[in-house]
C-alpha positions in Angstrom: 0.0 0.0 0.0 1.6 3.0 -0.9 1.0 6.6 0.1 1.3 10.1 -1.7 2.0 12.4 0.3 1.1 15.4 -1.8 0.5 17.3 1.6 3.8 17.3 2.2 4.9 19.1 -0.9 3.7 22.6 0.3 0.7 23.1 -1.5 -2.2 24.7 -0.1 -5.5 23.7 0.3 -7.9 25.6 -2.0 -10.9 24.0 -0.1 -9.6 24.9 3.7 -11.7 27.5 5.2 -11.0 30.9 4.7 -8.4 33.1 7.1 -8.6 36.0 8.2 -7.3 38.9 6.3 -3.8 39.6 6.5 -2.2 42.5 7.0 -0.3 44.6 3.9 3.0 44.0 5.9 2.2 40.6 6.7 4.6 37.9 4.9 2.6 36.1 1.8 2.9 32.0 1.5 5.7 31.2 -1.4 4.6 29.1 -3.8 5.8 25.8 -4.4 8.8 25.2 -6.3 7.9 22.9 -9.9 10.8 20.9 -9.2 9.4 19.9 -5.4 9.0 16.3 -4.9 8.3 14.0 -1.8 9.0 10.6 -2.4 6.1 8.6 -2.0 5.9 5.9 1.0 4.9 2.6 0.7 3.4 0.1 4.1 5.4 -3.3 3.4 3.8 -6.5 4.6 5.9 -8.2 7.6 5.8 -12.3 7.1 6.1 -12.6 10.9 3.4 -10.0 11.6 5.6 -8.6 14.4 4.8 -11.7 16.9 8.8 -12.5 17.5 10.2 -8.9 18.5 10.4 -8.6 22.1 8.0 -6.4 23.7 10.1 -3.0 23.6 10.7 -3.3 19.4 9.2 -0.7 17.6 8.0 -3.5 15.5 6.5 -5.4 18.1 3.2 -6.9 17.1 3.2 -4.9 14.1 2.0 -6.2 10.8 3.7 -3.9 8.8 6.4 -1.4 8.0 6.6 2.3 6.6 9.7 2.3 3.6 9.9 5.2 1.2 10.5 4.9 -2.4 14.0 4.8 -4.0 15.5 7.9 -5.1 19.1 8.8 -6.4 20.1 9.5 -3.3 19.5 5.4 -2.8 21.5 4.3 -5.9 23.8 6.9 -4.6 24.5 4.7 -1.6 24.0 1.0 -3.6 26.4 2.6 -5.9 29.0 3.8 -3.2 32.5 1.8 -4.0 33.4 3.1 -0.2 30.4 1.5 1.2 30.6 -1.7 -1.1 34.0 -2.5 -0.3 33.3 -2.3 3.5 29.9 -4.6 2.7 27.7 -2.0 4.5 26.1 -0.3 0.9 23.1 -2.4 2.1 22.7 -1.9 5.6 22.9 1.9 4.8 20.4 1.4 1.8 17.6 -0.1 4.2 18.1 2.2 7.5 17.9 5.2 4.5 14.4 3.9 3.4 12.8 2.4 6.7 11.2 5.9 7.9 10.8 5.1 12.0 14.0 6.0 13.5 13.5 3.8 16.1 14.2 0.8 13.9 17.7 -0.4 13.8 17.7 -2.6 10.8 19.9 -5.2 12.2 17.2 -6.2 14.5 15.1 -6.8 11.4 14.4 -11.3 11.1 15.6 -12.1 8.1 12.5 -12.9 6.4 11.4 -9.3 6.9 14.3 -8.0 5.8 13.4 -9.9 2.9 10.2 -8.8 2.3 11.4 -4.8 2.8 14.3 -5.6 0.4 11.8 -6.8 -2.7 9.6 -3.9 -2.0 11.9 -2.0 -2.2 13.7 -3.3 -5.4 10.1 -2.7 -6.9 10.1 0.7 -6.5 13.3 2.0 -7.4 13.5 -0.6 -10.8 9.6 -2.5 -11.4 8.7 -5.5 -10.8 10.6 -7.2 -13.6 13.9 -8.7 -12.8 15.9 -10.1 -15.4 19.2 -12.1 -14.1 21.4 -14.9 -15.3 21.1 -18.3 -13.6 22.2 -22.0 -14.1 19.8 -24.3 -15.6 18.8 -27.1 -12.4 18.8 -29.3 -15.4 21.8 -28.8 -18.4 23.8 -26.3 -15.3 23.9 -23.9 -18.4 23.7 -20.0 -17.6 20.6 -18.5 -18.9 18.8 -14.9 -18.6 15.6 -15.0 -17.0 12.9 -12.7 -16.3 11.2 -13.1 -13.4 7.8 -11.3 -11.8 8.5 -9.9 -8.6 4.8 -9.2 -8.1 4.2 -12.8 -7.5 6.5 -12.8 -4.9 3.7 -14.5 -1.5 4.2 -13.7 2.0 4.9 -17.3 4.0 4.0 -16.9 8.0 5.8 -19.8 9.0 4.5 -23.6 9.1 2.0 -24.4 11.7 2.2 -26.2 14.9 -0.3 -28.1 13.6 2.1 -28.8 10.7 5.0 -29.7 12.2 3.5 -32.2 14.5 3.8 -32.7 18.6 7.3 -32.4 19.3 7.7 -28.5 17.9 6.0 -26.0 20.8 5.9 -22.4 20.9 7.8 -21.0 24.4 6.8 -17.9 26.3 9.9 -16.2 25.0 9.0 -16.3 21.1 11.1 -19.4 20.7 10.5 -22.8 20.0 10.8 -26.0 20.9 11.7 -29.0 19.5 11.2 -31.9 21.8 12.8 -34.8 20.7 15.7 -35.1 17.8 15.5 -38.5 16.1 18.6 -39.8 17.4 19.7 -38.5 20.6 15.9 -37.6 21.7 18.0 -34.0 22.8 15.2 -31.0 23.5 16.5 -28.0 21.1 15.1 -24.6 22.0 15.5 -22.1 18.7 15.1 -18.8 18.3 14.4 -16.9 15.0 17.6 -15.3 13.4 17.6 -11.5 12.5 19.8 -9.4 9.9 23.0 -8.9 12.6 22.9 -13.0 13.1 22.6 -13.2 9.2 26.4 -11.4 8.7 27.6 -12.7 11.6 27.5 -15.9 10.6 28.7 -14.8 7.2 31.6 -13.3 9.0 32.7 -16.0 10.3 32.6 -18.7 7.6 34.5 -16.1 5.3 37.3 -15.0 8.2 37.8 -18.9 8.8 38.2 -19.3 4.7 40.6 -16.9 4.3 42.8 -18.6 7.5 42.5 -22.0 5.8 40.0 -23.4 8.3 36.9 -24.9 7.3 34.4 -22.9 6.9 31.8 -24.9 9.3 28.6 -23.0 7.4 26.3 -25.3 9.0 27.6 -25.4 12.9 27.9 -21.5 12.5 24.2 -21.4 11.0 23.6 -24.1 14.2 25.0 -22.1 16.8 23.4 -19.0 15.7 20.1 -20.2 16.4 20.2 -22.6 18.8 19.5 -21.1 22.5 19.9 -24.3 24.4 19.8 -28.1 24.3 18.3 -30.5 26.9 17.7 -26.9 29.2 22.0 -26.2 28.5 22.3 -22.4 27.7 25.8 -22.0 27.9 27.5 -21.3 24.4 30.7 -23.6 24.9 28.2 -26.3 26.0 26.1 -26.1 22.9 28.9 -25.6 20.4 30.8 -29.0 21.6 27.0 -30.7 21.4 26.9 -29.6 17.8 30.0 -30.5 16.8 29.5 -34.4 17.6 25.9 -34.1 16.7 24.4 -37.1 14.5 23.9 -35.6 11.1 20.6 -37.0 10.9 19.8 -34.8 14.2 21.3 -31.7 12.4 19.4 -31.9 9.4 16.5 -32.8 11.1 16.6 -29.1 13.4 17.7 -27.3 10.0 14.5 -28.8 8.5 12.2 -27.7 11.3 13.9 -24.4 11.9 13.3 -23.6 7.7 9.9 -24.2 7.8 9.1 -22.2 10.7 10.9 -19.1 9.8 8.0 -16.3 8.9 9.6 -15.5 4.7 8.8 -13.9 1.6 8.4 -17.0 -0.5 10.0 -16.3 -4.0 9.9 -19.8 -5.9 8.5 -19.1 -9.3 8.5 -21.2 -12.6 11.1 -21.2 -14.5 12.0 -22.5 -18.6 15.4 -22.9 -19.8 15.9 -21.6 -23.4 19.1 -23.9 -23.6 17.2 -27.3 -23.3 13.8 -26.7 -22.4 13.6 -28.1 -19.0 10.7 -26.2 -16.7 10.2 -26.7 -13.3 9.6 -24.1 -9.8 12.9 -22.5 -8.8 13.7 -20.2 -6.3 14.3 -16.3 -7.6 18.2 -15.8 -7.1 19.2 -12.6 -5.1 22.1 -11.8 -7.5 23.9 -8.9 -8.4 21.5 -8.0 -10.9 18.6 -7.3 -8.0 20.0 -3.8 -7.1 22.3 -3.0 -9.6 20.2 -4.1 -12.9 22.0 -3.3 -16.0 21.9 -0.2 -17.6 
């Protein structure tokens, strides 16, 4: 839903009642420039409706959030070699459009993010997004255009869904009550933007010392909060590392579908060798900086 805001270009009201008469001294309104413009704003749909920010979040129990339209002053920072070289063009992009000051944008959950990052794409450059991506089928690179329009909010899987063992706890976690092999009680907690680059962080610093980069016990660790009632970080770390894999995939599982997302999967045809199936819309380098 967007807004207009054409009251706050300047203009006055020809229907507002009449004042009374000024004064030959008194200063007269200035018209309004033809080159003002307010950007217009535009309420963004939140997949997790604002249920998993604590109380104090200015997005707590808030279905939606206030971005305004991309201007140059946006491609100005998406643009930014500074900013891109230091990987915080993006983070600077989003705190530019999200209008409450109050919202730190690392605090965002991821999905959100999401969701405010392909709104926002749609109004700085359409709906259309036309990348290059390897066929599922012959791996060859083809340009696609893909609809951003039918991009569908996704609350989260059910309860009900995911069957007895997965509970929702007071603290806007969840529970998952019995792994498959070592019957361990996981409580999870939903990841935000700041989680997000951590872990990012972390798997690339341990690349470029020649360690392994451990994606999946850093993705583990980031959302895990405690197992069998164990909060302690050193505790849980050592539990994931000898963790049966079956267990591990089984909590990375659980903990996708439950993550409130934009869903994104749309169909796709390769013009190489015809194969067509659902795929999910890449976020590459063309999504912000589309070519000229």
């Amino acid at each position: 839903m967007s807004r207009n805001n054409q009251d706050r270009l300047g203009v006055s009201d020809p229907n507002a009642g009449a004042e009374a008469p000024q004064s030959a001294t008194a200063p007269q309104p200035q018209s309004s420039s033809p080159l003002s413009f307010v950007a217009p704003t535009e309420f963004v749909e939140l997949p997790s409706g604002g249920k998993y920010y604590d109380e104090g979040h200015p997005l707590h129990n808030e279905s939606t959030i206030e971005i305004k339209h991309m201007t140059t002053k946006e491609e100005d920072i998406l643009t930014s070699q500074a900013l891109l070289k230091q990987g915080k063009a993006m983070d600077r992009f989003l705190q530019q459009i999200v209008l409450d000051p109050r919202i730190n944008v690392d605090t965002l959950l991821v999905g959100d993010k999401n969701a405010v990052l392909v709104a926002a794409r749609k109004t700085g450059y359409g709906a259309e997004y036309l990348t290059s991506m390897d066929c599922p089928s012959c791996s060859e690179s083809v340009k696609f255009g893909f609809n951003l329009d039918l991009a569908k909010i996704s609350t989260g899987a059910s309860l009900d869904e995911l069957g007895d063992n997965v509970s929702k706890t007071n603290n806007s976690t969840f529970l998952v009550s019995s792994l498959p092999v070592t019957k361990w009680s996981v409580e999870v907690r939903l990841l935000n933007s700041l989680d997000e680059k951590k872990i990012i962080e972390t798997t690339e610093g341990r690349r470029k010392r020649g360690l392994s980069e451990d994606a999946l016990s850093a993705q583990l660790s980031s959302f895990i909060v405690s197992i069998e009632g164990v909060t302690d970080k050193g505790q849980i770390n050592q539990a994931i590392s000898i963790m049966p894999a079956r267990d591990s995939r089984f909590i990375r599982d659980t903990y996708r579908k439950l993550i409130p997302n934009i869903d994104l999967s749309q169909e796709f045809a390769c013009s190489e060798c015809g194969h067509s199936g659902e795929v999910e819309v890449p976020f590459t380098t063309d999504f912000f900086w589309p070519d000229a």
